[in-house]
N, C-alpha and C positions, 0 to 999 in steps of 0.2 A: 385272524383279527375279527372279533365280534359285527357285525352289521345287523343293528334294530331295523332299518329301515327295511329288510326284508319280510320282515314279520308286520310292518305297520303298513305294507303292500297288499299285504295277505288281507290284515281287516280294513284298508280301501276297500277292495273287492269284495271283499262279504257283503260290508255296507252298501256299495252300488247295488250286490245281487237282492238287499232286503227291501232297499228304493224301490225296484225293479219289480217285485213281488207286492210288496203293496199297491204300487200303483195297478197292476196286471188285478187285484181284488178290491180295487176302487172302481176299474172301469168295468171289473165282473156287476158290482153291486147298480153301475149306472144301466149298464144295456140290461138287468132283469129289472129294473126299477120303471125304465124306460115303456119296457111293455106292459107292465101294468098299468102306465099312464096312458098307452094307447087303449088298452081296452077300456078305461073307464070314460074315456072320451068317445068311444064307437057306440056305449051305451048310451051316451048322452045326445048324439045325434039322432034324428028321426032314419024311419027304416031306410026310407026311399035315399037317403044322404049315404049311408056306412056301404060299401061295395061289399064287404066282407067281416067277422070279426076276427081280429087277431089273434093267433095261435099262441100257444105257450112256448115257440122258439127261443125268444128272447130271454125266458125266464130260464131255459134250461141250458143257454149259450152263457146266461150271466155266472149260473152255477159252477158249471165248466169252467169260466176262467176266476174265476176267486179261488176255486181247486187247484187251477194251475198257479195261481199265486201262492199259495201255501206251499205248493210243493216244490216250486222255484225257490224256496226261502229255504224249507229243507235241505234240500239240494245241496244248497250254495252253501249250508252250516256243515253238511257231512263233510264236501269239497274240502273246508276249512280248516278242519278239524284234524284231516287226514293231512294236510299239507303244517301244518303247525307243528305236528308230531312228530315230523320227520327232522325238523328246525331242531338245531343244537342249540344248548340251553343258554350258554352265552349270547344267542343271538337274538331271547325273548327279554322282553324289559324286565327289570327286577320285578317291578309292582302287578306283573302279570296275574289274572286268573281267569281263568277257561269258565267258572262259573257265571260272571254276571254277560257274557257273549250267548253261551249254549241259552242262558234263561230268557235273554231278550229276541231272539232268533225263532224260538220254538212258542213265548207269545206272542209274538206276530202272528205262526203259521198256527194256531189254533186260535186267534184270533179270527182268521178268515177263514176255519173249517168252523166256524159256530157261523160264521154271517152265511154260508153256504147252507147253512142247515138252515137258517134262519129265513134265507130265501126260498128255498125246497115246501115250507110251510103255505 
């Protein structure tokens, strides 16, 4: 007996895993963003105020996880992809196509390997 609903469990979880990755290259974008607001506030303090200036940590922890967001998104599309495959055709809705999923999935995750580069700058 056909069941759709295991196939539309499948793209739940993708979509949680896409949530999941954007968010992971929101918070990449906020913690390198973050430290360049501290450095430009340590410059704007006098010397005797600033203990130290801030390193390029932030900026290189931001990149790191916008990477790991793209690649959680990846991930989660190969996951997908491999598990659909396996799914008898009866059990994928008629109107199905692999096309506008793979497309939305992979711009997301070059979406956040360009803001990665774009923090790298």
């Amino acid at each position: 007996m056909p069941d759709p609903r295991v196939f539309f469990a499948a793209e739940r979880t993708l979509l949680a895993w896409i949530r999941t990755g954007i968010t992971v290259i929101a918070l990449g974008f906020v913690v390198a963003r973050f430290g360049l607001f501290l450095r430009v506030l340590s410059s704007q303090l006098p010397a005797s105020g600033a203990p130290h200036s801030p390193s390029g940590a932030s900026t290189v922890l931001g990149i790191l996880l916008t990477l790991l967001g793209a690649a959680a998104i990846v991930a989660a599309l190969v996951q997908y992809r491999s598990f659909v495959s396996t799914l008898p055709t009866e059990d994928l809705p008629p109107s199905h196509t692999r096309a506008f999923t793979v497309t939305f999935a992979l711009a997301i995750a070059a979406s956040g390997v360009v803001l990665a580069i774009y923090l790298a700058q």
